[in-house]
N, C-alpha and C positions, 0 to 999 in steps of 0.2 A: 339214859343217854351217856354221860361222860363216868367210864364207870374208875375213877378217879377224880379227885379235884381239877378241873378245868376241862378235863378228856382230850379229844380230839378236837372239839369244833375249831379252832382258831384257823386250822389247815381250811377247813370250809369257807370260814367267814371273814377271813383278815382283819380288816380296821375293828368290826365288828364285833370280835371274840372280847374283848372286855365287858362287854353289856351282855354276852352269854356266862362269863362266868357263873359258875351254881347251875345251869339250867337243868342239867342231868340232876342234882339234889334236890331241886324244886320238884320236878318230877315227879321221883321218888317218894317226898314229904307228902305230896297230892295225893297218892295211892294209900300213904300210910294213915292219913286223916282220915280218911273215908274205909279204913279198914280195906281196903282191897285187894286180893294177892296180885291184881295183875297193874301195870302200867298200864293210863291211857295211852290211846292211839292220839301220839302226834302226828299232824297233820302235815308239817310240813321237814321232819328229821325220821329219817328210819333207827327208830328204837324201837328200846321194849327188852321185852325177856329172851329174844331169838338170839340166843351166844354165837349163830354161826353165822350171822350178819354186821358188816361192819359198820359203824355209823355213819352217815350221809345225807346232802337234803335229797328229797324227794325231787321229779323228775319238773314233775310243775310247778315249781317252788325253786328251781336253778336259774333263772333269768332272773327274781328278784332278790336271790342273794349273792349274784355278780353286781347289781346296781349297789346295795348297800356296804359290800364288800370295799365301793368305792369311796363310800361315805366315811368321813371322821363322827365320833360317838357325838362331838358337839353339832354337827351338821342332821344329825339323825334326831338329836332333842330338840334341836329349833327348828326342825318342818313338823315335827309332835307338836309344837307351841301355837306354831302356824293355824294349825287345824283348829285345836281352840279358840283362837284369838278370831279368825275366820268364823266361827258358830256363834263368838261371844258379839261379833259386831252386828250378825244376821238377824242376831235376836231368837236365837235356838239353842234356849236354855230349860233347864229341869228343877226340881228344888230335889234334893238331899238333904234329908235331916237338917231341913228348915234354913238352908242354904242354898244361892240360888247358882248354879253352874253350867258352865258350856256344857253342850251335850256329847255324852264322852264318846269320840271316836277315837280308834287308835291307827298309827300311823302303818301298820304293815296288816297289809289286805289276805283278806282268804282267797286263796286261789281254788279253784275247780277245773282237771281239766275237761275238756269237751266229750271226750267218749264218757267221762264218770258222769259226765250232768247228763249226755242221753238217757243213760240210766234210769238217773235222780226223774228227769221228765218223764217217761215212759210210766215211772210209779206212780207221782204225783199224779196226770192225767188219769188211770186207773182211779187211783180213791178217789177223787173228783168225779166221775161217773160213776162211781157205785154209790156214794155219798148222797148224789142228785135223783139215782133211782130209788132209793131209800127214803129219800124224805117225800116223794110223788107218791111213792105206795103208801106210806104210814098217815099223809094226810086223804090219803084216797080210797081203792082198797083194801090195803094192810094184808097182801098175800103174803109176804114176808112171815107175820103171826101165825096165819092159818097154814101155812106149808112149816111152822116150827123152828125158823132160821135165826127168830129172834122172841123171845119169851115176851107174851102182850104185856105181864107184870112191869116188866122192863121200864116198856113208852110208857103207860100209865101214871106210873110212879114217880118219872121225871117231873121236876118241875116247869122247866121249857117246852112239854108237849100241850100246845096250845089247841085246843078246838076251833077255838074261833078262826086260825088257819087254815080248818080243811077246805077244800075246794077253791081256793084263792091259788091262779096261777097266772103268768104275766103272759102276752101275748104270745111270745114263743113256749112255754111251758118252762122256763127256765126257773129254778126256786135258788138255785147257790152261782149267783152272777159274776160275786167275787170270793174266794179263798185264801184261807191261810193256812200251811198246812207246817206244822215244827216238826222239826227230822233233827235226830241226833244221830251220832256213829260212838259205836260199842267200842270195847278194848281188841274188837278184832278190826276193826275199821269198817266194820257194815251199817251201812243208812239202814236208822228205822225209824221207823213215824214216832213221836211221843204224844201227839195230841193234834186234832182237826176244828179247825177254827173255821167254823161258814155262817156266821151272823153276817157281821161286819167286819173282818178284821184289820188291825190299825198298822200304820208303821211302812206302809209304802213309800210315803212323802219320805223319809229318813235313808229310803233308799238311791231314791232321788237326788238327796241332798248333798250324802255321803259321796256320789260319785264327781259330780260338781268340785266339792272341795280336795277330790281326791285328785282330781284332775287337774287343779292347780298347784297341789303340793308337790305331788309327785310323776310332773307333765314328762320327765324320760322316760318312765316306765311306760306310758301311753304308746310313747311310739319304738318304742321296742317291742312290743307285746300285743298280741291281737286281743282285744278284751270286747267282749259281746256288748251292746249298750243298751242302755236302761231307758232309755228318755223317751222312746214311743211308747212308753205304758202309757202317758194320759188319753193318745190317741189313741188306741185301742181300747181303754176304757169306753171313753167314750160310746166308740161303737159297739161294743157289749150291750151298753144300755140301752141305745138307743134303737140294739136289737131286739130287746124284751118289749119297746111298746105296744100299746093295745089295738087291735087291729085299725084301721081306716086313718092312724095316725101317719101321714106320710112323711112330715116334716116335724117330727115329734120334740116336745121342748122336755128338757132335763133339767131337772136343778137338784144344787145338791143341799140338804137339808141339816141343820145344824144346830145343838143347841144355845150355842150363843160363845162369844168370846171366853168366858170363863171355863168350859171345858175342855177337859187336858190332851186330847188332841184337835184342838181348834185349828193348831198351824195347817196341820193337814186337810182340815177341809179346805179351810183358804187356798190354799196350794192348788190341790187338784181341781175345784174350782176355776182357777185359773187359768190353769192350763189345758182345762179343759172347754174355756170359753163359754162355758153356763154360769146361772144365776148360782149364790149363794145367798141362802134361806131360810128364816129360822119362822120356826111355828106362829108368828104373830103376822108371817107373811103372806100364810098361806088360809082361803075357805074354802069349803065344801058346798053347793048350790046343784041341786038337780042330778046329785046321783056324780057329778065330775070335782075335780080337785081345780081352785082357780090359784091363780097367782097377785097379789095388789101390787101395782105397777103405775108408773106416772102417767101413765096412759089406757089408762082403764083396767082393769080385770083381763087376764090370759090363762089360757087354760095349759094344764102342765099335766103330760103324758108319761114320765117317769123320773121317778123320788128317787135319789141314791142318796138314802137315809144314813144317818148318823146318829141316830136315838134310837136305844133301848125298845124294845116290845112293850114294857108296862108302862112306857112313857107316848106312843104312839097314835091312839086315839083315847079321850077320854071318856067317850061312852062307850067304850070296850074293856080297857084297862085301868088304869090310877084317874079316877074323877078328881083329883086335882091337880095333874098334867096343863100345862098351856104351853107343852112342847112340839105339841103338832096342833094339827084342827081334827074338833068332831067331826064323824063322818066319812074319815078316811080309808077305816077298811070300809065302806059299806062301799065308796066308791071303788076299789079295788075289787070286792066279789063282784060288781057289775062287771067288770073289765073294763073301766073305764081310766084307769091310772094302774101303771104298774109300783111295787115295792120291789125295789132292790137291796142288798137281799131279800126275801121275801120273810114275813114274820112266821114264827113260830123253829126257824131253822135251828133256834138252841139245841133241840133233843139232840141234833146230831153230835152237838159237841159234847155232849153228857160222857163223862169218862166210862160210864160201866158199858152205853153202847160202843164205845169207843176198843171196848173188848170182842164187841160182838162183828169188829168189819171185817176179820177176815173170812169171817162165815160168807156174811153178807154180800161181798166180790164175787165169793164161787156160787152161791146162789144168783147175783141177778146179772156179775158178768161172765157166768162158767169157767172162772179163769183162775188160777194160783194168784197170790197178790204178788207181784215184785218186790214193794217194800215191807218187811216186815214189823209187827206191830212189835214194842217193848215187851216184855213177859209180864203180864197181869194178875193180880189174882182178885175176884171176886167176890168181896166179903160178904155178901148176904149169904152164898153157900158156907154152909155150917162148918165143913172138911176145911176150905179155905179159911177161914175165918181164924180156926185152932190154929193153922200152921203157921197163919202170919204172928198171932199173940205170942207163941211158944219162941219164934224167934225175928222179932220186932225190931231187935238191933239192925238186921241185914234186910230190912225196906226201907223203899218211899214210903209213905201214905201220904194220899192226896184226897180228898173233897170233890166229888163226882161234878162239882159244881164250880169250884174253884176257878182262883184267875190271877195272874200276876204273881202268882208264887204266895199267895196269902191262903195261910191252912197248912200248906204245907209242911209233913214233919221228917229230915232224914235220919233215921236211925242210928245211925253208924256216930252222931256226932250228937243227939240228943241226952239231957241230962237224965239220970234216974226219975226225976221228980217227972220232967216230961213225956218220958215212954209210960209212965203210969197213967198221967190225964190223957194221955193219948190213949190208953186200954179202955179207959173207961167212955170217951165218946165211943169206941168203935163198937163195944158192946152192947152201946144204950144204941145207935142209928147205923147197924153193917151196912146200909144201902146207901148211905150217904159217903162212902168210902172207896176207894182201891187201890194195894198196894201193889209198887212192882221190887222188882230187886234193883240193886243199886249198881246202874251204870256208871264205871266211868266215861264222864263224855269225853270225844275226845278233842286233845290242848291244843293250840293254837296260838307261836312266837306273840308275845304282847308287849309291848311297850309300859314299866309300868317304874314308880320311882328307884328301885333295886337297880333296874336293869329291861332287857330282853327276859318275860319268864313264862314260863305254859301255861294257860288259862282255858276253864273248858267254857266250850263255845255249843251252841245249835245253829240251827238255819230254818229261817220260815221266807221258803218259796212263795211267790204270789201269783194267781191262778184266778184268770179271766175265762169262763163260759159262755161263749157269744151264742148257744145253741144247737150250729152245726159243727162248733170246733172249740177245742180247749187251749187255750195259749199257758203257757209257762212264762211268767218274767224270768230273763237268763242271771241267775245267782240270787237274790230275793236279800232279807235281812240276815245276818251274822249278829245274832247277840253274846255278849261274852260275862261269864263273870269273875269281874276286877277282883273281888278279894280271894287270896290263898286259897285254892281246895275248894275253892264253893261250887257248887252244882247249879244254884239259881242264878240263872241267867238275867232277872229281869230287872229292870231300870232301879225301881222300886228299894229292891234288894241292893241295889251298890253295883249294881252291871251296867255295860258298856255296849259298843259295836263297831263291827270291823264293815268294808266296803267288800264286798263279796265279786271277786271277779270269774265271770267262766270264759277258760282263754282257749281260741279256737283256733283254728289252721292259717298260715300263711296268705291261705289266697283272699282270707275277709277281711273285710275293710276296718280296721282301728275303730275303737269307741272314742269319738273326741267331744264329750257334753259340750253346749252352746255356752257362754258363758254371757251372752248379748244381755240381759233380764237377771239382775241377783234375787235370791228370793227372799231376802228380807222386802226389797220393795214389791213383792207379788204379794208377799201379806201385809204391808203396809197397805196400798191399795185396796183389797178386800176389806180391812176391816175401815178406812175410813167411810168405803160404799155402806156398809152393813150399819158404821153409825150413822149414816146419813138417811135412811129409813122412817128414822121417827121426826117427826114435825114439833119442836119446840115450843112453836105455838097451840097444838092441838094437846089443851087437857090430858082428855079423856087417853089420847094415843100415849101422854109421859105418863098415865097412871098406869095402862098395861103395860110399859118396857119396866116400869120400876119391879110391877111385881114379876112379870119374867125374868127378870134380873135375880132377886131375891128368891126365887125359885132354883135358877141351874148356876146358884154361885157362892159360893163363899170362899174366907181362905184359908187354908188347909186343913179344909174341912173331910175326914175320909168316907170313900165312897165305897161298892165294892171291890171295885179292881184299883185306887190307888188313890192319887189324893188330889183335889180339884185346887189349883194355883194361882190367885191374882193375878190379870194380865198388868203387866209394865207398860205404864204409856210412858215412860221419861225417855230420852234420848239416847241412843246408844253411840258407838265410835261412827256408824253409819250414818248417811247425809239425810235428815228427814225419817228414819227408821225408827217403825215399833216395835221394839222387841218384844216378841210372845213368851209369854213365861208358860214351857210344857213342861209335862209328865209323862214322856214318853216310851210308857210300860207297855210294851207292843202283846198284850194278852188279847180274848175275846174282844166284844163288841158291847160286851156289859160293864167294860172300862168304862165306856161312854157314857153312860149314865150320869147325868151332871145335876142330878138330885138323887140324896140318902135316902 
């Protein structure tokens, strides 16, 4: 960027050029950490390597730095402070090496403009249907196999390709209800997939929340700028679900299924829950009688027509998977192969996330949608092939390696920054298990202005769009999560790792109506609510009932006990700045759905 100490910016940014000081150097150090010859693609300053280009922001990124242009640097650290202090009263918090903190948002948003996110939709929608035709074939007829598109070794081998899934389909045949799909942009500025998330995946609620607070911090920007709104996702959710029910279901009841306060996205069920005006339900709530799923209620027994699950597959029925589950009720897929209760997502959808199939979708597209893919997938290479295998070991410094299974950035090894010692233990799993592997080359992703104690500095960022399948129509949420990662040069985006997130806006045409979230309902008290309902469940007086909450308790909870995907966190029942407010203590590692898992 500033190909000098200080460069140009200040002509761009006014008040603001002291908190860019360095940034062109930042930069640069980012590239040189990660060995890269090329600069990432900042997102919002035209740089890089192009000498015959002069620096500038970008075009959808002009409006927000005439707002801050207007800002003094003290005025821009105390609407940052704002945000925290706002998360820290909501009770949306994280633990950090054993510390418990607001949940880090930062105060200057990613912007998208509108014709990029058509784009961005038009792909997403594609792997969403090719994704959905894939997993129908693979638990059906698997023509995919038999026409060659994808090696049966492949599914086989996976360890999320479940049997006991096949032929289980929800009323409308829908298997991926909800989506998550992470897109990154290369050093040329091109969206590409990095990884497809169709269990369950987490981190909606965050989107939601982020915009909330964004809206109060930074309410001129709202009505300067037409920004797409996020807030009918519950209601669309909704009707997603309530499109999968089982036939003859007219007035189908929905709940959403949870494993209890102590799992690290609890806020989120709470949340959506709410807003979306169903029950919130944890396994102890739920029986199986006559083939149908029932619901216990102060009022007898109700029968429940679709499950928008929040538990694991091996946590799901216990005479299917882990016999010592009391995270659902027996009997639940059997009522589901009747068709008498749908799963949303549907089980067994892990395969699709398996990273080596995850090599195999752009086949997969022109096979079952005869189409080119629009978004292109990272460069992979496949370690079980022998050829691949040599080339990654011979030069191991210039990959990822990732864990076909992987989640929240655990396993993960980059190259470019690993010690002697670990590029060794790293040969040696890859030669003892190549299938459990795949390496790609090493993106810079690209930066995005961050707020961070230096100053203003480039941090790379992804984006996970979220992608509702009603059936007849795939909806796109407009901008999804922006995760970013806080520390210099890091690539891992996720919470876990020491990462953050931005409010992702996609700014559209003059003639549509401003995004202005409701601020009527804070959402500390939406989860305060939920969870004093969910304590309110068990009967003090009834034995037998405190002997199973204790042991369900003791089952999906400890404290900071780690799981697969990240680490399970004590909820805070003490008071926070808020009136009557539980703060929820999360982990909000927005990976698969096997985060979830709230037993080791």
């Amino acid at each position: 960027m500033d190909r000098k100490p200080g460069g140009n910016l200040g002509r761009y940014i006014g008040p603001m050029a002291n908190l860019l000081e360095g940034y062109g150097q930042a930069l640069r150090a980012t590239a040189e950490r990660n060995r890269s010859p090329r600069l990432p693609y900042d997102e919002m300053f035209s740089v890089g390597d192009e000498a015959d280009r002069d620096e500038g922001v970008r075009p959808s990124y002009e409006q927000l730095n005439r707002t801050f242009a207007e800002m003094s640097e003290d005025e821009i650290r105390g609407r940052a402070e704002a945000l925290a202090s706002s998360y820290l009263a909501q009770g949306v918090t994280f633990d950090f090496a054993g510390e418990e903190r607001p949940f880090p948002l930062d105060a200057i948003p990613r912007i998208i403009a509108e014709d990029e996110w058509a784009h961005i939709e038009r792909g997403i929608k594609q792997r969403v249907s090719a994704l959905e035709a894939f997993l129908d074939d693979v638990y059906g007829p698997q023509e995919a196999v038999r026409d060659g598109a994808i090696p049966a070794q492949v599914i086989a081998s996976s360890p999320n390709f479940l049997r006991q899934a096949c032929d289980i389909v929800s009323g409308n045949g829908v298997r991926v209800h909800v989506a998550g799909i992470d897109l990154i942009r290369d050093e040329e500025g091109t969206w590409r997939v990095l990884e497809d998330n169709v269990r369950v995946p987490s981190g909606v609620s965050y989107v939601i929340s982020n915009r909330q607070v964004m809206a109060q911090t930074l309410p001129e920007l709202f009505t300067e700028m037409t920004v797409r709104g996020v807030d009918d996702y519950p209601t669309r959710l909704l009707e997603t679900l309530r499109a999968s029910a089982p036939d003859g279901a007219d007035e189908p009841t929905v709940v959403v299924l949870t494993p209890g306060v102590y799992n690290s996205a609890y806020y989120e069920h709470t949340l959506l829950a709410r807003l979306m005006g169903v029950e919130l339900v944890e396994g102890r709530d739920l029986f199986c009688s006559g083939g149908y799923v029932w619901m216990r209620t102060t009022r007898g027994p109700q029968r429940v027509d679709v499950i928008y699950r929040r538990v694991d597959d091996d946590f799901l029925d216990p005479l299917q998977f882990r016999a010592d589950s009391v995270l659902s009720a027996p009997g639940l897929l059997l009522a589901a192969r009747l068709g008498h209760v749908t799963l949303a997502n549907a089980i067994g959808n892990g395969v699709a996330d398996d990273k080596l199939v995850y090599t195999y979708m752009p086949d997969l597209i022109r096979y079952y949608l005869h189409d080119e893919p629009i978004i292109p997938n990272v460069d992979t290479w496949r370690l079980e092939e022998p050829d691949a295998l040599a080339e990654v070991l011979d030069r191991l410094e210039e990959f990822v390696v990732k864990p076909v299974d992987g989640a929240g950035g655990k396993g993960l090894v980059v190259g470019a920054v690993a010690s002697p010692v670990e590029l060794d233990q790293l040969r040696s799993r890859l030669l003892k298990n190549p299938r459990g592997w795949v390496a790609q080359r090493i993106i810079q992703l690209s930066t995005i202005p961050t707020l961070v104690t230096e100053g203003v500095r480039p941090r790379h960022s992804d984006l996970r769009p979220f992608v509702l399948n009603h059936g007849d129509d795939i909806w796109v949420l407009p901008g999804g999560l922006t995760r970013v990662a806080l520390p210099q040069g890091s690539l891992v985006v996720n919470s876990s790792q020491g990462g953050g997130s931005k409010d992702t806006w996609v700014v559209g045409t003059d003639e549509e109506e401003p995004a202005t979230p409701s601020a009527s309902i804070t959402l500390h008290a939406w989860a305060s609510r939920s969870h004093r309902q969910q304590q309110a469940v068990t009967d003090p007086d009834d034995p037998a009932r405190f002997v199973q909450q204790m042991q369900h308790q003791q089952q999906t909870s400890s404290d900071e006990r780690p799981c697969e995907g990240g680490t399970i966190a004590e909820t805070s029942l003490a008071p926070s700045a808020g009136v009557n407010s539980v703060p929820l203590h999360v982990e909000p590692d927005f990976t698969r759905e096997n985060e979830e898992v709230s037993s080791c």
